[in-house]
DRENDO-1510 file (C-alpha; in Angstrom, 1 decimal, always signed):
<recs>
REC; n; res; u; v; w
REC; 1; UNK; -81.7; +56.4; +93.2 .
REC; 2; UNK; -79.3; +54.3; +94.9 .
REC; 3; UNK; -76.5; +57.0; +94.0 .
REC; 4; UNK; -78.1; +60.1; +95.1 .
REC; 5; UNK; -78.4; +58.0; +99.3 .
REC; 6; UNK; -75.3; +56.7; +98.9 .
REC; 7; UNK; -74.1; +60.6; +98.8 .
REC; 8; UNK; -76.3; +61.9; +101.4 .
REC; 9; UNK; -74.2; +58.9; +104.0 .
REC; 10; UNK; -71.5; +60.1; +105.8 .
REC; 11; UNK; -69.0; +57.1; +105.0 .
REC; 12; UNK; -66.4; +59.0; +107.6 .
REC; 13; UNK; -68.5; +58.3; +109.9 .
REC; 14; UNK; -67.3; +54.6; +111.9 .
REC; 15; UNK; -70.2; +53.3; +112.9 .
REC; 16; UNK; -72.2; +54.1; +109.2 .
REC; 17; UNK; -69.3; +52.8; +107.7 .
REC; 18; UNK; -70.2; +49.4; +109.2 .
REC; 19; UNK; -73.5; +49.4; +108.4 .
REC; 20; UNK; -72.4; +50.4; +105.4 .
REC; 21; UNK; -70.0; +47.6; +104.7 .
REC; 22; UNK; -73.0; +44.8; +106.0 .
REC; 23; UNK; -75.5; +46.8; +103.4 .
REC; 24; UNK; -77.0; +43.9; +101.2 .
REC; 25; UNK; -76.4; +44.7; +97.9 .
REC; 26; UNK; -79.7; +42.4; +96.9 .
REC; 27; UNK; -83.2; +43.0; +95.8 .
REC; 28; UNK; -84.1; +45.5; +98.9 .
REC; 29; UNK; -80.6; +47.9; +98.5 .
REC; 30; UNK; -82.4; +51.0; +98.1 .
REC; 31; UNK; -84.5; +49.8; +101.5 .
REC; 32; UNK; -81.0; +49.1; +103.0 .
REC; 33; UNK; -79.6; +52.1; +102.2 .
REC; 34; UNK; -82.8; +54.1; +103.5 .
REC; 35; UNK; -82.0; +52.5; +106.8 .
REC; 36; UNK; -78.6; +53.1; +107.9 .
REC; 37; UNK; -79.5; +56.8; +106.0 .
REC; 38; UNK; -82.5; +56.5; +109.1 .
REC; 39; UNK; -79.8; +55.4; +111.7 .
REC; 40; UNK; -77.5; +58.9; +110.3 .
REC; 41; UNK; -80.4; +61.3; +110.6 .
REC; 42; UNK; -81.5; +60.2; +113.7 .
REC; 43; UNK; -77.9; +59.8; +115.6 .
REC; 44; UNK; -77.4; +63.4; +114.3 .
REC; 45; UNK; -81.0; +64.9; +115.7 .
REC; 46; UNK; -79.4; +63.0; +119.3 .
REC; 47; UNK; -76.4; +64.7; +119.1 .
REC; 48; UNK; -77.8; +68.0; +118.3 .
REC; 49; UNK; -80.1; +68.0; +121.0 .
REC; 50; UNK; -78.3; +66.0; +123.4 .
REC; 51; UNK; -80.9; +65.2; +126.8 .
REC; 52; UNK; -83.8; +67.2; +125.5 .
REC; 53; UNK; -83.4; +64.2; +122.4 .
REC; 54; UNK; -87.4; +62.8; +121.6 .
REC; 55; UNK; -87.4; +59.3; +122.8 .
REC; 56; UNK; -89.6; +58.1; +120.1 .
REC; 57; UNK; -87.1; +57.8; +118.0 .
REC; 58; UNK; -85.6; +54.7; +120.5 .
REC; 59; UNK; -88.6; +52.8; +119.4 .
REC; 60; UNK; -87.9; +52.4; +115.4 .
REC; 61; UNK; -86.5; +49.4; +115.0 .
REC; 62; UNK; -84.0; +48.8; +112.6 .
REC; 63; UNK; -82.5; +45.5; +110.7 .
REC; 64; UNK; -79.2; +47.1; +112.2 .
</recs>
């Protein structure tokens, strides 16, 4: 499982590489790895609709 998220992150990507790099490699890595994939999908649907962006998305919070 672990591989098939870790393809799906865009490790070009600065600020996923980061959260990459701080991932914990430890009991909850799949959870980890769910999160900054979270973090990915939502900074995409942002930048894809730019103002019109649903603000519930501001309110998960996120380890990172």
């Amino acid at each position: 499982m672990i591989k098939k998220i870790k393809n799906l992150l865009n490790l070009e990507n600065p600020e996923i590489w980061q959260l990459y790099l701080k991932w914990d490699k430890g009991d909850c890595s799949e959870v980890g790895l769910c999160e900054i994939l979270l973090r990915q999908l939502i900074n995409k649907h942002k930048d894809e609709n730019g103002i019109n962006s649903d603000t519930d998305y501001d309110e998960i919070k996120l380890r990172y």
